[in-house]
Backbone bond lengths (Angstrom), bond angles and torsions (degrees), N, CA, C in turn:
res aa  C-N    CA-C-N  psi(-1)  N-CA   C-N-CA  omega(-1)  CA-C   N-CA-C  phi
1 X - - - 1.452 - - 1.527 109.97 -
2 X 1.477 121.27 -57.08 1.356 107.09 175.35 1.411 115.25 -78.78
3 X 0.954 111.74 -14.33 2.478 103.44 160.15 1.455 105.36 -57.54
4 X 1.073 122.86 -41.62 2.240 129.05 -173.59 1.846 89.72 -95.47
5 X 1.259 133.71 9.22 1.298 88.09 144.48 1.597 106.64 -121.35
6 X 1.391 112.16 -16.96 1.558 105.32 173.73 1.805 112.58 -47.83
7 X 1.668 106.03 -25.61 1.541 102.96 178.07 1.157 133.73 -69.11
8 X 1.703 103.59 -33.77 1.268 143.64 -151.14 1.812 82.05 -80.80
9 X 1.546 114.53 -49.85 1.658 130.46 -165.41 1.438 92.90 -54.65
10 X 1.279 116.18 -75.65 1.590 142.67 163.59 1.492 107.84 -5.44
11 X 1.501 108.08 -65.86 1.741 123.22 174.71 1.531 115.84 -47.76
12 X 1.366 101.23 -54.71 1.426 126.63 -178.78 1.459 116.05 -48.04
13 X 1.222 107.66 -42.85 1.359 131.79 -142.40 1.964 95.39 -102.29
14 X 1.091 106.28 -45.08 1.641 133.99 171.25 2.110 94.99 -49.39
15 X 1.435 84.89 -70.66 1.629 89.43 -170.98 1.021 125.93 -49.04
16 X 1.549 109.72 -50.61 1.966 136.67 172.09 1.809 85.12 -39.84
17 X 1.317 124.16 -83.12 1.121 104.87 -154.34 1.617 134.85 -71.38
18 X 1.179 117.21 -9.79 1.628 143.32 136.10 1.639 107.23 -33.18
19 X 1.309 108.71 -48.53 1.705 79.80 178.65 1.764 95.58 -121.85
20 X 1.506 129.48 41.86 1.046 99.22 154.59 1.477 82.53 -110.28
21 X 1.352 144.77 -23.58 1.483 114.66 148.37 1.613 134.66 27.91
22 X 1.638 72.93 -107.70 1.442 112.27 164.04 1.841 106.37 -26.30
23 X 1.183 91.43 -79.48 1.959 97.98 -171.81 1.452 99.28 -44.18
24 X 1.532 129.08 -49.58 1.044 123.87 -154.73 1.398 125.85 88.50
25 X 1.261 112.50 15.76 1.791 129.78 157.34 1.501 120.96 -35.45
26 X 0.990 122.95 114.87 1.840 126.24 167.20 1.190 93.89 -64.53
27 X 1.620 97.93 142.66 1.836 117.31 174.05 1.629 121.63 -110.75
28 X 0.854 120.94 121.75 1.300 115.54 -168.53 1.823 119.87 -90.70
29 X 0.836 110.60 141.56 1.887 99.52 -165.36 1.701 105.57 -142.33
30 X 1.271 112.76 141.23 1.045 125.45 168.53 1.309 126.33 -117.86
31 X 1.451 103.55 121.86 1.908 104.19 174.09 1.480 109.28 -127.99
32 X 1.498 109.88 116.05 1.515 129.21 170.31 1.686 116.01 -59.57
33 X 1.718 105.11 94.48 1.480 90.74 176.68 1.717 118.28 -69.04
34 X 1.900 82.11 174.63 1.954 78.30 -175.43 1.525 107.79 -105.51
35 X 1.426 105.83 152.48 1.462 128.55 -175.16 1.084 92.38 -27.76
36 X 1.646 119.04 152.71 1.374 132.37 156.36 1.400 123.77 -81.06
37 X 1.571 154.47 -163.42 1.090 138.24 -173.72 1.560 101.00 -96.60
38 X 1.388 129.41 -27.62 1.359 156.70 179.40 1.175 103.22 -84.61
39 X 1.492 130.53 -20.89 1.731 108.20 174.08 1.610 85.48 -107.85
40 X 1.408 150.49 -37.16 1.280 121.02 -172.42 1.534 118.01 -93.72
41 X 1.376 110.91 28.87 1.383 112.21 152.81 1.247 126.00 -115.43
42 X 1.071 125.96 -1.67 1.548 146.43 166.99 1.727 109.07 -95.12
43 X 1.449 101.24 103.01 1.356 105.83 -162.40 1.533 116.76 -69.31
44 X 1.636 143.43 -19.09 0.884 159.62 98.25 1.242 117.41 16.67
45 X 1.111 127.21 -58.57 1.520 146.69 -160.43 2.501 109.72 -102.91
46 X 1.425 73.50 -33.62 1.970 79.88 174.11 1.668 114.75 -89.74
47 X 1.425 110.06 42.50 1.453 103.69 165.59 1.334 114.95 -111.03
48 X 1.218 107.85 136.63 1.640 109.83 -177.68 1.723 107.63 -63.24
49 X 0.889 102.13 126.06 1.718 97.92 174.00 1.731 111.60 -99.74
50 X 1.543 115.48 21.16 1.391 102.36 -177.57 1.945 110.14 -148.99
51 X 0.945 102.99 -162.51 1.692 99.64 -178.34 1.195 93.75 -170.21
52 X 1.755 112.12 132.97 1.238 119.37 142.63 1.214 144.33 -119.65
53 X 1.386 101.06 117.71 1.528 116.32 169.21 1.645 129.41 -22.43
54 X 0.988 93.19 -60.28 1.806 106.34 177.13 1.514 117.38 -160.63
55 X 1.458 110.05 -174.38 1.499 108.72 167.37 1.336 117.36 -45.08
56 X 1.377 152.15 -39.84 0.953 148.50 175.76 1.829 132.80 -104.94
57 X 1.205 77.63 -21.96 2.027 89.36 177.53 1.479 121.98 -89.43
58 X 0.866 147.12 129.90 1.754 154.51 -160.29 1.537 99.83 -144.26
59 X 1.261 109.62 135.22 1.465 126.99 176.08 1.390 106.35 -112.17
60 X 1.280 136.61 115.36 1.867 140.44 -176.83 1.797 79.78 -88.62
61 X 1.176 99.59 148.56 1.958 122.09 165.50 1.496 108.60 29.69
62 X 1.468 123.80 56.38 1.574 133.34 172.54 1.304 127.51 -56.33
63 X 1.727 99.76 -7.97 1.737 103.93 169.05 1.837 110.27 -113.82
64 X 1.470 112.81 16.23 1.521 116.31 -177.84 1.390 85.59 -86.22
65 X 1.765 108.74 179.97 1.257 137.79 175.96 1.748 97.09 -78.19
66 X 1.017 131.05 -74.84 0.921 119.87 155.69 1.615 148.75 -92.60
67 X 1.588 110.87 89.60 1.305 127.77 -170.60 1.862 112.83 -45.40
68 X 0.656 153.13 -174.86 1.524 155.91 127.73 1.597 121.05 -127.62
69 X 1.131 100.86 126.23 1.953 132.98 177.25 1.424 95.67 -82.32
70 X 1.349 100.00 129.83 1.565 129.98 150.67 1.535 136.92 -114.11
71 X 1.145 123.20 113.23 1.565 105.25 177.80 1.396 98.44 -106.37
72 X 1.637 113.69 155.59 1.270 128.53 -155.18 2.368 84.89 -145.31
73 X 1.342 84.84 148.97 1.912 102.37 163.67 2.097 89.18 -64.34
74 X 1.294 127.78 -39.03 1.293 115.92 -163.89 1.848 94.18 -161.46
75 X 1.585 93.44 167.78 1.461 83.85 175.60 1.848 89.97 -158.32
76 X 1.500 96.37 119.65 1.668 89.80 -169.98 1.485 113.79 -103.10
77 X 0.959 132.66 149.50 1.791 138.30 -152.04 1.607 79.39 -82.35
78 X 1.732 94.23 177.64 1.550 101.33 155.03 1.621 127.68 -72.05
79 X 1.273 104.58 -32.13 1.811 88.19 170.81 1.292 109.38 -105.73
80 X 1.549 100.34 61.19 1.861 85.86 152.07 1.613 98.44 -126.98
């Protein structure tokens, strides 16, 4: 069940951008760079401050009182 809807997402997701195409919509994208050698050895400094939900959803500070949600056209990890 969740393999046929990640496809189904995939389909969805395929089409959406086929006709924002068309319109000519700006896409907005996010890519999480990766730690530097100086921030992931400084233990202080190597905490993730975010979470993602899925291909498109990103959470900034998910353990504050108040977290903040982002949706993005894409949202790319650090190693991509």
């Amino acid at each position: 069940m969740s393999e046929k809807y990640k496809e189904e997402q995939k389909k969805r997701k395929r089409l959406n951008n086929e006709l924002e195409d068309m319109k000519g919509k700006i896409r907005v994208y996010c890519r999480l760079r990766p730690m530097s050698k100086t921030e992931a050895a400084d233990p202080e400094r190597a905490i993730r401050c975010y979470k993602i939900h899925d291909e498109m959803t990103i959470t900034i500070d998910p353990d504050s009182k108040i977290p903040q949600t982002f949706a993005f056209d894409a949202v790319f990890p650090e190693d991509s």
